[in-house]
C-alpha positions as CSV (number, residue, x, y, z in Angstrom):
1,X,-4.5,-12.9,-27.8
2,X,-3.8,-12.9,-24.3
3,X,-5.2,-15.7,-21.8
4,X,-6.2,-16.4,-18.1
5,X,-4.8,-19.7,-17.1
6,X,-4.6,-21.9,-14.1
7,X,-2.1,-24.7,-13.4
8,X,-2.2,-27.2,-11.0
9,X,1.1,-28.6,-9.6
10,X,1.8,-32.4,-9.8
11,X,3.7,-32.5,-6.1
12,X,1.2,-30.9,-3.9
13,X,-2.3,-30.2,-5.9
14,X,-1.6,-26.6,-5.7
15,X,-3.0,-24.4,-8.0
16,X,-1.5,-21.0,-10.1
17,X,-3.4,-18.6,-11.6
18,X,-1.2,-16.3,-14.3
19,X,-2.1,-14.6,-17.5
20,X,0.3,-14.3,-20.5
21,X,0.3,-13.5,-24.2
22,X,2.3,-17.1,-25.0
23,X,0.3,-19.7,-23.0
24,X,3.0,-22.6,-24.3
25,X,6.1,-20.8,-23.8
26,X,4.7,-19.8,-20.0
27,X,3.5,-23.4,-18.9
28,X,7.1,-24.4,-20.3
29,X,8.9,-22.0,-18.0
30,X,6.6,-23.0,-15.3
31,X,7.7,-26.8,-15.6
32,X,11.2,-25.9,-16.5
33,X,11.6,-24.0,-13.1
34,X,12.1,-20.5,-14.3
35,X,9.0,-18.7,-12.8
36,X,10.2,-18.3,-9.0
37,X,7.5,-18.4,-7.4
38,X,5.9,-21.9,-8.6
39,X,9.8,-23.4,-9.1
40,X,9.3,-25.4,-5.9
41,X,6.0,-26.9,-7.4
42,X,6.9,-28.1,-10.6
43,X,6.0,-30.0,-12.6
44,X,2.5,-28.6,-13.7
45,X,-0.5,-29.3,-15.5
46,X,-2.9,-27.0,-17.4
47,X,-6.1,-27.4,-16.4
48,X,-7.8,-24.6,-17.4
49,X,-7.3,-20.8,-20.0
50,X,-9.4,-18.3,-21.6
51,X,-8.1,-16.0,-24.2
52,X,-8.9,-12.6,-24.5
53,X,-8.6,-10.3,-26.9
54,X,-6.9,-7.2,-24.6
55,X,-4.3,-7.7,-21.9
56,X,-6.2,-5.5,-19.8
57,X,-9.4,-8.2,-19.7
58,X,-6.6,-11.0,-19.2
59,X,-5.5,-8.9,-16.3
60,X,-8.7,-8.0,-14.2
61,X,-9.7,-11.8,-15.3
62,X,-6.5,-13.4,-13.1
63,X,-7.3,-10.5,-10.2
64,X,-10.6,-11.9,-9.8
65,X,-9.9,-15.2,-9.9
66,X,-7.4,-14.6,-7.1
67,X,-10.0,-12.7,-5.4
68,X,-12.4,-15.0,-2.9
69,X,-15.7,-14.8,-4.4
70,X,-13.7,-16.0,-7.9
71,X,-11.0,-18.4,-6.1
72,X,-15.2,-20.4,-5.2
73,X,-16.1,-19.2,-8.8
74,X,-13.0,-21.2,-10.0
75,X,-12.8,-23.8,-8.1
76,X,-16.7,-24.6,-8.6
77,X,-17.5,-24.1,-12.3
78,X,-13.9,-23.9,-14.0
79,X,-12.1,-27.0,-12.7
């Protein structure tokens, strides 16, 4: 399986959107600094993830979320 997932940072309220194939291993290597771009925001929560059965559908999920009609999609119906 492959999942969708959103984190939202305990500092600032920021959120991160990221797909992965290991959604415990990832949130640990969110929190444990190791992705750079989210290592200044650490420490994370999970507040949201969807598995799907084809990386492909994990990836074009994540682009639309990032995308402004599904940042409002997310923001309104997922968290």
């Amino acid at each position: 399986m492959y999942y969708t997932y959103i984190l939202k940072s305990s500092i600032d309220g920021t959120k991160y959107i990221g797909h992965t194939s290991d959604l415990k291993n990832r949130v640990k290597e969110h929190n444990r600094r190791q992705s750079k771009y989210t290592s200044t925001k650490a420490p994370f929560v999970l507040v949201w993830y969807c598995a799907f059965k084809t990386k492909e559908k994990a990836i074009s999920f994540e682009r639309y979320l990032k995308s402004s009609s599904g940042f409002a999609f997310a923001n309104k119906r997922l968290i």
